[in-house]
C-alpha positions as MATLAB code, in Angstrom:
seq = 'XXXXXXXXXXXXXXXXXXXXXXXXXXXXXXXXXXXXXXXXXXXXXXXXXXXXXXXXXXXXXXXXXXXXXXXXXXXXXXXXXXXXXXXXXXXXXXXXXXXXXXXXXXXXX';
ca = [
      -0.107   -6.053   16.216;
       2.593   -4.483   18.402;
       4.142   -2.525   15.586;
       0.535   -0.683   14.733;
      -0.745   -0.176   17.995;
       2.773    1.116   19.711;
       2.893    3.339   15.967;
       0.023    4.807   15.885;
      -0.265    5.144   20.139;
       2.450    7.527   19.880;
       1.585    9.644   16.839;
      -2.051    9.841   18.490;
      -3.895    8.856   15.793;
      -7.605    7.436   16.120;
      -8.130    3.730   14.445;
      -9.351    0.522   14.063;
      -7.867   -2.885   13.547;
      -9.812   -5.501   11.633;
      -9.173   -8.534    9.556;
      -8.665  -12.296    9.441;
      -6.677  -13.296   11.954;
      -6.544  -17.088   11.145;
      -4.385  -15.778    8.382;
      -2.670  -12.761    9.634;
      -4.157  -10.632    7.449;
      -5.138   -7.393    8.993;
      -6.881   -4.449    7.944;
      -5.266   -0.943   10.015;
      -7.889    2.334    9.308;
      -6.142    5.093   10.309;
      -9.188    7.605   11.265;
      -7.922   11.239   10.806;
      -9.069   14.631   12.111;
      -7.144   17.123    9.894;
      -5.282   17.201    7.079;
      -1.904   16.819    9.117;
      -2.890   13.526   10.567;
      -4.154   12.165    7.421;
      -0.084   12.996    6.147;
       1.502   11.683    8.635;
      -0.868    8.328    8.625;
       0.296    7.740    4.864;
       3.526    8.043    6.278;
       2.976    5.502    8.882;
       1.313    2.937    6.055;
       4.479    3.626    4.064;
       6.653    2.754    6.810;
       4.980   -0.496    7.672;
       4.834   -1.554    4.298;
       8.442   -1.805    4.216;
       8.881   -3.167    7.540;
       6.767   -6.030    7.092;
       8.161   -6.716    3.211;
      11.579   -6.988    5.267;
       9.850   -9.430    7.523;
       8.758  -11.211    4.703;
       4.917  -10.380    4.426;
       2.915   -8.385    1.822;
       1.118   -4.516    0.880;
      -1.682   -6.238    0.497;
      -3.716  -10.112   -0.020;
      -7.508  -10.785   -1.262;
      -8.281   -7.409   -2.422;
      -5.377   -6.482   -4.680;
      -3.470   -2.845   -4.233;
      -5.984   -0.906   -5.199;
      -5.436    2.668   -6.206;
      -4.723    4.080   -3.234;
      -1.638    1.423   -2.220;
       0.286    1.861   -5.713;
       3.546    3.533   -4.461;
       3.770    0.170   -1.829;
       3.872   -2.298   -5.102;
       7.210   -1.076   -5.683;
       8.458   -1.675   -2.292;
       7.076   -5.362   -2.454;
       8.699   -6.305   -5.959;
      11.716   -3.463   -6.713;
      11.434   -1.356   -9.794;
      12.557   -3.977  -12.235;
       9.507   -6.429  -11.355;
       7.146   -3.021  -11.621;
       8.764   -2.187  -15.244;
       7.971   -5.615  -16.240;
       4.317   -5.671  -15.234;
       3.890   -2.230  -16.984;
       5.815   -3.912  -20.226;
       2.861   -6.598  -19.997;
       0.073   -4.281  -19.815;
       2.203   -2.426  -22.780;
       1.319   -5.173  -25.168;
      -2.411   -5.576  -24.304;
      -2.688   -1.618  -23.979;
       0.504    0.365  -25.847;
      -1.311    3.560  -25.199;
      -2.038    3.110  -21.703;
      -5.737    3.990  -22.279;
      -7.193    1.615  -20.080;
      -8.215    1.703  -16.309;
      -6.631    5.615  -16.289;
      -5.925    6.321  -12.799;
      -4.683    3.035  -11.720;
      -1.716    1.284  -11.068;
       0.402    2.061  -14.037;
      -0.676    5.414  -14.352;
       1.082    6.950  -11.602;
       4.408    6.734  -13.486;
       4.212    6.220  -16.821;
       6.917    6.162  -19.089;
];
């Protein structure tokens, strides 16, 4: 909780905090006001992704990654673990036609 709030205190960003707490699984909505705020909160997300990976945590729990948290599945499992999952969807899908614009999509080889 110290790492968002002191964060996003100090870049001045408006949010909210939400989540289940008997699980420490929280929810941080950055609410921005321009278009420079909304860069440098996908910044901030970015940077807390990997910080809490290193502390042994996850991107994300119940809801999957979603579309808009796809870059922060490679910092959770490395590149190799990412090929891998894109070789299984491969097999079921060799053209990649399926779910366009989701999680494989944004580097497909």
């Amino acid at each position: 909780m110290r790492m968002y709030h002191d964060d996003l205190r100090a870049a001045g960003l408006e949010y909210v905090i939400f989540g289940h707490i008997g699980n420490n699984h929280l929810h941080v909505n950055i609410l921005p006001r321009t278009p420079d705020e909304y860069q440098h909160g996908k910044a901030l997300y970015l940077e807390w992704a990997r910080r809490v990976v290193a502390m042994g945590g996850t991107v994300s729990a119940e809801h999957g990654i979603g579309k808009l948290k796809t870059a922060m599945l490679e910092i959770m499992y490395g590149p190799a673990a990412i090929e891998q999952m894109r070789a299984v969807k491969r097999v079921f899908d060799p053209q990649m036609l399926l779910n366009r614009g989701t999680l494989f999509s944004y580097k497909q080889t």
